[in-house]
Each structure stands twice: as C-alpha cells, then as structure tokens.
N, C-alpha and C positions, 0 to 999 in steps of 0.2 A: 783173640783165639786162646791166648794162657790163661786168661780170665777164665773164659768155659769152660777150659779143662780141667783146672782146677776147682770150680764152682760146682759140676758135675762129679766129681769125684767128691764132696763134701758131701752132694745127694744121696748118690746111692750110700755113702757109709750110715748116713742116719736113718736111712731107709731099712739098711743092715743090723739096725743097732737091739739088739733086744733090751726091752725095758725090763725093770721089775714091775709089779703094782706100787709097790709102797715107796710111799718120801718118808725120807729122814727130819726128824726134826733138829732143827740145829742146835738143842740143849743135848743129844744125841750124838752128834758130828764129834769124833775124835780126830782125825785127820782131813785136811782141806787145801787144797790147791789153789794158789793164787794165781793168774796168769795175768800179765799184766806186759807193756812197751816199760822200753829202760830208759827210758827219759821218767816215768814215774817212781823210777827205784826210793828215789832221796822222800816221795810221800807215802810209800807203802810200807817203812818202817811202822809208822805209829799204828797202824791196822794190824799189823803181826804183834806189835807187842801188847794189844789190847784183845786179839784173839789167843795169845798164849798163855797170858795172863789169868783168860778164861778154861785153861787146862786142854788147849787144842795145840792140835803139832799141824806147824805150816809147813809146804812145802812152797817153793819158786817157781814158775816154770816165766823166764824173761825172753821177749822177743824185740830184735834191733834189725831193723829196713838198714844198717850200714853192713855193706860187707866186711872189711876188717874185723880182726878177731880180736882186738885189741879195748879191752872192757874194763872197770873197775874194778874192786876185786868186789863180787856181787855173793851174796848166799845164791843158791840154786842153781836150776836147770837152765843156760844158756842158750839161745840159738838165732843166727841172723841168715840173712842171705845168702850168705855165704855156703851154709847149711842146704840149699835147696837147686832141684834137681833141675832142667830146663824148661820145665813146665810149673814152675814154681811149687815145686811141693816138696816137704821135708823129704830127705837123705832117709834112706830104711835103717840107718843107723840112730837117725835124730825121730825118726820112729819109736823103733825097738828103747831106745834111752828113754823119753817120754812115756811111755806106756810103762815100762818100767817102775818111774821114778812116782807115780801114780795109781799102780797096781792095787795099793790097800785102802787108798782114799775114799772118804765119806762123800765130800763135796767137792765140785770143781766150781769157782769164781772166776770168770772171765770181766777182770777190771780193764779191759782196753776199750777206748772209748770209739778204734776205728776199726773198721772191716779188714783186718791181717788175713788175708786167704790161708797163707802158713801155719798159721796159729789157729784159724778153724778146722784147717784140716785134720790137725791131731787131736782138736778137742771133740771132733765129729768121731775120732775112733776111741773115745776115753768110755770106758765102762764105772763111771760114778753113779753113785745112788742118786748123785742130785746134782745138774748143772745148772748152773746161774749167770746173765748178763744181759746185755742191751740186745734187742732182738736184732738182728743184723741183716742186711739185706738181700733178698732170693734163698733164704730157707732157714729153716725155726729151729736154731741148735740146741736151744737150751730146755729143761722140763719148766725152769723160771723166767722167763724175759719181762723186761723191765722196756714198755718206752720212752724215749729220752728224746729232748729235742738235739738238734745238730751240732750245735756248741756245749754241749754237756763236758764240763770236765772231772778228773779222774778223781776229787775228793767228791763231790756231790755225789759220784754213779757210787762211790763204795759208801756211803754213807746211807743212800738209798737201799745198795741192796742188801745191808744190814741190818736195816732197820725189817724190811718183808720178812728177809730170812727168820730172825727172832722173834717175830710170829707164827711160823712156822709150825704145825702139830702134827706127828705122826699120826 
C-alpha cells in the first residue's frame, strides 16, 4: 500500500511536470546534479572531478535506506529514511532543501542503480532541462533513460550515461 502511494504520487508529479521543447547539449550544461546512494560516494569522486575539470559545477544530492543520521563527512545534499514521511515520501522540508539546492541546474543525473521511491519522488518534482537515468519501473522519469540489465553497477551506468550525454546536440 506505501509502494502505491508513493508510486502514484511520482505519477501525477510527472504528469504535472511542464516540459520545455528544447534539450540541452551537454557541452552547454554549466551546472548538473548528481544523485546517487552513499554506498557509491567513494566512486563518484572520479566523475566530479572529470565533470569539473570540464568547467561544470556539481551538485550532490545523496540518499541512504539507513535511518541514523550518522554519515561521513560527504559534499552535498543528504537525506535517508529518516527524512520521510509515513508513507515514504520526503519531509516538505527535504522537499523545499532539494528543490532548492537544484533550482539553477542544467541537468539532473540519476546514478542510482535501484528504484529509491524517495529519491524518485523529488526527482519527479526537479524542473531540469534534462533528466537522465536507468528507466525505472511503473513510469518514465527521465527525458533520457538508458536500459540496463539488473545487475548493472554504478561505474558502468555513469560511464554509459556519459558517454549518450556527450553526444548530445541542442
């Protein structure tokens, strides 16, 4: 039942979503969103410093299935279980922080390799020119999805969708 609840409220937000016409090309992109689980933190160094390198400003946004608040010390946007409401869905505070911390971004990258309902739900309400990630299952979050088979892990899917994105032409 919090599955559907939550799954359904992903719906209508996409459903909500106004698009633009145009994609960004990513020689274009100056700022870009990483979202990503913090168990990947220690591999998504080398993708930030090979995206900033290329004159782009990353943002974090990290999500953890533990509730303790209790994290390394991480750049970025934090948020875990802990965070969410009884129906599993972000705090309107972890909301409003998200949306926020995302306001000016070009692209959004969803490098999580598993269906985080918490972490779709905000990216269902992210107004980016361009979302990007593994198509996930009961409804098409991204303007990019990539399919991946089941055991896909987190260097192959960022290396993939790196590779699409930089072909990319407005």
């Amino acid at each position: 039942m919090i599955k559907s609840i939550i799954t359904n409220k992903i719906r209508t937000n996409i459903q909500n979503q106004v698009k633009t016409a145009a994609v960004i090309a990513f020689s274009d992109a100056r700022k870009i969103v990483l979202t990503f689980e913090i168990a990947d933190y220690p591999l998504i160094q080398n993708l930030v410093s090979l995206l900033e390198n290329e004159g782009k400003e990353c943002r974090l946004v990290v999500f953890s299935e533990a509730k303790e608040k209790t994290f390394p010390e991480i750049r970025g946007f934090i948020f875990s279980k802990r965070d969410l409401d009884i129906w599993s869905v972000p705090k309107l505070e972890i909301e409003t922080r998200f949306l926020d911390e995302i306001s000016d971004a070009d692209m959004l990258l969803d490098l999580t390799v598993h269906n985080y309902l918490p972490l779709s739900y905000l990216i269902s309400k992210a107004s980016v020119k361009l979302k990007a990630g593994i198509k996930k299952e009961g409804f098409d979050l991204y303007d990019f999805m990539l399919e991946a088979p089941k055991n896909v892990d987190f260097r192959f899917l960022s290396e993939q969708i790196m590779s699409y994105l930089r072909k990319l032409k407005s």
